[in-house]
C-alpha positions in Angstrom: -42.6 7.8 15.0 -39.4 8.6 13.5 -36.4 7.1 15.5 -32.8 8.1 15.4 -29.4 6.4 15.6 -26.0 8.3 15.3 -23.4 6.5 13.8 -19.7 7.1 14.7 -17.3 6.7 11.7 -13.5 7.7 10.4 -13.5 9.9 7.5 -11.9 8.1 4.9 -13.7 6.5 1.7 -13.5 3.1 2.9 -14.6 4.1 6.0 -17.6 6.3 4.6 -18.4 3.6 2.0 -18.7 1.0 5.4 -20.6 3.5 7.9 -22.8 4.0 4.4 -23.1 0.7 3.6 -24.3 -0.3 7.4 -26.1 2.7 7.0 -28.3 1.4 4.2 -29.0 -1.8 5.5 -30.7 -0.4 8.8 -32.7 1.9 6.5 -34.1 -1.4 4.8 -34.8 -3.3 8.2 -36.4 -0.3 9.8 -38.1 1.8 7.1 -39.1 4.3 10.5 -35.3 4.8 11.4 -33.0 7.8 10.6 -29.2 7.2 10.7 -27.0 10.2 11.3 -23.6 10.0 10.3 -20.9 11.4 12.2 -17.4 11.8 11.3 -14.5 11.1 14.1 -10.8 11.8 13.1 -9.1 9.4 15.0 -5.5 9.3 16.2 -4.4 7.2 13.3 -5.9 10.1 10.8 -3.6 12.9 12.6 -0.9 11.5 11.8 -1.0 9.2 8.4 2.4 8.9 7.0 4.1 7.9 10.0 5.1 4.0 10.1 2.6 2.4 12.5 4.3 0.7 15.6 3.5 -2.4 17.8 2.3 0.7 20.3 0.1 1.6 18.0 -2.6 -1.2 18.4 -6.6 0.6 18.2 -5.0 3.8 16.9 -8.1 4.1 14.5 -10.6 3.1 16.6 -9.9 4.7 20.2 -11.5 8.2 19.9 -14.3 6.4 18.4 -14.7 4.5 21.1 -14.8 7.5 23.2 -17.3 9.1 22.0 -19.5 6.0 22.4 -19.0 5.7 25.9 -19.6 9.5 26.6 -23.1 9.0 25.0 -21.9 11.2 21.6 -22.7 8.4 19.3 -25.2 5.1 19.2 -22.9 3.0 17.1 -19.4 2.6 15.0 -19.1 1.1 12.3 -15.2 -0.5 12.1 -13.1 -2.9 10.1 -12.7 -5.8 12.4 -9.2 -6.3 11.9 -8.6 -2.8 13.0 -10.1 -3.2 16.5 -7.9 -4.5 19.6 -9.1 -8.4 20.8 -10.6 -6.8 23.6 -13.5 -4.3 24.3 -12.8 -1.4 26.9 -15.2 -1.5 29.6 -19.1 -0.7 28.7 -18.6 -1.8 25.0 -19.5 -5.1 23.1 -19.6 -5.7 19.0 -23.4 -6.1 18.5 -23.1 -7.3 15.3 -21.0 -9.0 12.7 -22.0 -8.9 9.2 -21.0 -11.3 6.5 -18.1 -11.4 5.7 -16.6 -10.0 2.3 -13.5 -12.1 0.7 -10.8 -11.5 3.0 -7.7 -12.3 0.8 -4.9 -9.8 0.1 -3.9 -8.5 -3.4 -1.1 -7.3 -5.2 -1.5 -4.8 -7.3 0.9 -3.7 -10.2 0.6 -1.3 -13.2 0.9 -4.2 -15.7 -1.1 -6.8 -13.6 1.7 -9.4 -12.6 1.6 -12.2 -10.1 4.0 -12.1 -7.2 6.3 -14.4 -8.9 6.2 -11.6 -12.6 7.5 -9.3 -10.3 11.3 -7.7 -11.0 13.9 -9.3 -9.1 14.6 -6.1 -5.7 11.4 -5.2 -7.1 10.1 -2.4 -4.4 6.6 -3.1 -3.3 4.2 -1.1 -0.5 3.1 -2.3 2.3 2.0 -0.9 5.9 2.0 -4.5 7.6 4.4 -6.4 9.2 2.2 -9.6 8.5 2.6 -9.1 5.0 6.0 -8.2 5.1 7.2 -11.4 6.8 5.0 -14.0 4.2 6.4 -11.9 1.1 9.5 -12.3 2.1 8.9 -15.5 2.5 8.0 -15.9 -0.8 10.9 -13.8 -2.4 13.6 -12.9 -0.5 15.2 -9.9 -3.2 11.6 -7.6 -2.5 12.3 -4.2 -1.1 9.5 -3.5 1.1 8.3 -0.2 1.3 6.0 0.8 4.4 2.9 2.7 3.0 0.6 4.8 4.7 -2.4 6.6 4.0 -5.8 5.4 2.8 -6.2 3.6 -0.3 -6.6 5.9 -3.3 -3.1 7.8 -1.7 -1.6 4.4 -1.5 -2.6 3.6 -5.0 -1.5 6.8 -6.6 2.0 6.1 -5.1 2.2 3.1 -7.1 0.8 4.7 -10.2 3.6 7.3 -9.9 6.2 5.0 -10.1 7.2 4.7 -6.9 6.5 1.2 -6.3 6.6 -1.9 -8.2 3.7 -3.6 -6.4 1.1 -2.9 -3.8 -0.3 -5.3 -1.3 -4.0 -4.4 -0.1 -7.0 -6.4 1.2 -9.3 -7.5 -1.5 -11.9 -6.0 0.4 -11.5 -2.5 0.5 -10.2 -2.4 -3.6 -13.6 -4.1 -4.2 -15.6 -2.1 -2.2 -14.3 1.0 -3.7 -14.5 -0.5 -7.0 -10.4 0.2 -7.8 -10.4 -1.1 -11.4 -8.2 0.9 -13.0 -4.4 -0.7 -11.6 -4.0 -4.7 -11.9 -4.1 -7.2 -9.5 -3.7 -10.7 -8.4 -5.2 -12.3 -5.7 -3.0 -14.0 -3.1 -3.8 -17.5 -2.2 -4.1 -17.8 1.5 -1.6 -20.6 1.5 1.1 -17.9 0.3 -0.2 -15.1 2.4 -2.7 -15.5 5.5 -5.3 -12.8 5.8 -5.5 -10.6 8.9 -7.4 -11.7 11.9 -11.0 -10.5 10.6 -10.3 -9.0 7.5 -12.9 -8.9 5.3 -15.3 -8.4 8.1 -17.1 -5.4 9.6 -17.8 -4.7 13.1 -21.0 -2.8 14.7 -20.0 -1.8 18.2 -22.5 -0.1 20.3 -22.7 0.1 24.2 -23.8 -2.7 26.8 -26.8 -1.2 28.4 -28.4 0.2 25.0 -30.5 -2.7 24.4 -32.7 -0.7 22.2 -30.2 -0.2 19.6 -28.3 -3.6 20.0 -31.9 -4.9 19.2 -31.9 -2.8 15.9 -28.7 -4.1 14.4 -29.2 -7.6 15.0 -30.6 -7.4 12.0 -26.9 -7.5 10.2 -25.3 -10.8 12.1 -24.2 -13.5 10.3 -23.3 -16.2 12.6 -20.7 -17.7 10.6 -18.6 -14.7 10.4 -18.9 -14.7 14.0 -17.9 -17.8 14.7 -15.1 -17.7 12.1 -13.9 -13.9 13.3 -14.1 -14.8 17.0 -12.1 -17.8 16.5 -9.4 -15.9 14.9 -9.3 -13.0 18.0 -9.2 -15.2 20.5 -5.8 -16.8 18.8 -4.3 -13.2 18.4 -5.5 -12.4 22.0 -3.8 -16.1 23.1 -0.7 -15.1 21.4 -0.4 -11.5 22.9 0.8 -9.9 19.2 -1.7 -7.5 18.9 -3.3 -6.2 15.3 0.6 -5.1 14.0 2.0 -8.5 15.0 3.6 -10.4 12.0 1.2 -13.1 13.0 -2.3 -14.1 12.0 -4.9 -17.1 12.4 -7.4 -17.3 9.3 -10.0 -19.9 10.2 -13.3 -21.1 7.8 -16.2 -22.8 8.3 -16.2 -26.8 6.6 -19.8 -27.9 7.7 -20.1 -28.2 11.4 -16.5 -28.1 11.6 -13.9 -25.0 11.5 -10.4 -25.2 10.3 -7.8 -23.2 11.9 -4.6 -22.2 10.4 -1.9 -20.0 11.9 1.8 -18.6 11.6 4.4 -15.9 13.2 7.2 -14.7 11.6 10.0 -12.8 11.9 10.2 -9.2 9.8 13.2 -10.6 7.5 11.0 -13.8 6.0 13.5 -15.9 7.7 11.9 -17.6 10.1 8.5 -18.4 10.7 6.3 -21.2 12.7 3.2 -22.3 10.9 0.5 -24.8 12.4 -3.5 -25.3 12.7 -6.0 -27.2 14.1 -9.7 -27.9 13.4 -13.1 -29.2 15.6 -16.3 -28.3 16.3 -17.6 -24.9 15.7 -19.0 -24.3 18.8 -15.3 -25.1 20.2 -13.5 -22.6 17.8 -12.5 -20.1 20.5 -10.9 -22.9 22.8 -9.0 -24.9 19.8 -8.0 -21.3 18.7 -6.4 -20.9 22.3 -4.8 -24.3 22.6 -3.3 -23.3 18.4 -1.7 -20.2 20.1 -0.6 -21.7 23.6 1.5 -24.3 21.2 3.1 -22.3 18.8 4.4 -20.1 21.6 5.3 -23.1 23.4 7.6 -23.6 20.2 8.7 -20.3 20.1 6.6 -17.7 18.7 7.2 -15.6 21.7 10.5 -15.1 20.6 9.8 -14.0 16.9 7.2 -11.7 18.2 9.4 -10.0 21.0 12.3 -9.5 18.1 9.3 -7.8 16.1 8.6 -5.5 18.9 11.9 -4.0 19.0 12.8 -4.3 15.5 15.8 -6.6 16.0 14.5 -9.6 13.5 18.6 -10.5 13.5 
């Protein structure tokens, strides 16, 4: 007996090489399956050039979500670090595959490191996150806020419009971008979005049948690490556009936290982290957030909002 699962998605190549990717794997765990792909434009496709906002948090993933819970589709596939820290109503993530190297890159025509790059060298990026660590770093950039998927992104920088180009390592290697340079940033110079790297299987709470068929894809670890990480961005109240972020890893039985807010000039920033049991990474990524915005994050992250970083 042939069974069937539809499986919401964005359009874009990353998003199509995810959904395909998922896809794949469900076809080798269930040879008697048949996976229907179905292609949502989201809010966040309607309207890509426009600078996203602090307002703008689960612009990709809302109509998505939608259409789950109006019974149109069995499953989404998402990048974790573009889903809100909480679930609307009727939804849970049923599964949390490995995680892929979550670092950012830079990428340049002629391959240069952060530090190679021109002094008011003009470099791309759609993230305040970034923003506020690469200014950090060097104060004379000229950020540029980038839209777009990927390959449009990259063609920007191949026309000489930018200098540089900060991306996730993730997506350039999953689309196999080979043909621009690039240098991986060290998380100690810039700190990975909240579950980047990381995919997310979302299905509804009362299908059982199909949150039974992608168990198959969890990876406990990612979970662990990725939930951790949520919970400190859910703590904080920043939201996925926040110039904030909590990257924590697995060391044994033990998982290491580390966290920072900034402001959007580089100027300021609060750094901190924490580490303990695995089983107690949610809680320690909490008490991380409760005590950074006992020393002032809320601050930074209210100038953020409004875009006064002065």
């Amino acid at each position: 007996m042939t069974l069937q699962l539809v499986l919401g998605t964005r359009g874009s190549p990353l998003a199509l090489w995810q959904a395909r990717h998922i896809a794949g794997r469900l076809r080798e765990a269930h040879p008697d399956l048949e996976v229907e792909e179905r292609i949502i434009r989201t809010e966040g496709d309607t309207a890509p050039i426009r600078p996203l906002e602090a307002g703008d948090r689960g612009i990709f993933v809302k109509r998505i979500e939608q259409a789950m819970i109006a019974g149109e589709i069995d499953i989404a596939v998402h990048s974790l670090k573009d889903l809100p820290t909480r679930q609307p109503d009727g939804l849970r993530l049923a599964a949390i595959p490995r995680r892929h190297d979550p670092r950012d890159v830079l990428l340049t025509i002629d391959g240069v490191g952060l530090d190679g790059l021109r002094p008011g060298a003009r470099v791309g990026t759609g993230s305040p996150r970034r923003r506020t660590q690469l200014l950090a770093l060097r104060a004379d950039l000229e950020m540029v806020a980038v839209r777009g998927n990927v390959d449009t992104r990259v063609r920007r920088l191949l026309a000489g419009d930018l200098d540089g180009l900060v991306l996730a390592l993730a997506g350039i290697e999953r689309l196999g971008i080979d043909h621009v340079g690039r240098v991986t940033l060290d998380v100690a110079r810039c700190l990975p979005a909240v579950g980047q790297g990381a995919l997310a299987v979302e299905a509804r709470c009362d299908d059982e049948a199909t949150i039974a068929r992608v168990a198959c894809l969890e990876h406990a670890a990612t979970r662990s690490a990725v939930e951790a990480e949520r919970a400190f961005l859910r703590r904080l109240g920043g939201g996925c556009l926040a110039p904030a972020s909590c990257f924590a890893r697995l060391e044994g039985e033990r998982i290491r936290l580390d966290a920072f807010v900034g402001d959007l000039r580089g100027q300021r920033s609060l750094r901190d982290g924490d580490w303990g049991p695995i089983d107690r990474g949610r809680q320690l990524a909490e008490g991380l957030a409760a005590r950074m915005l006992s020393a002032g994050a809320e601050a930074l992250l209210a100038a953020a909002r409004v875009g006064d970083d002065g």
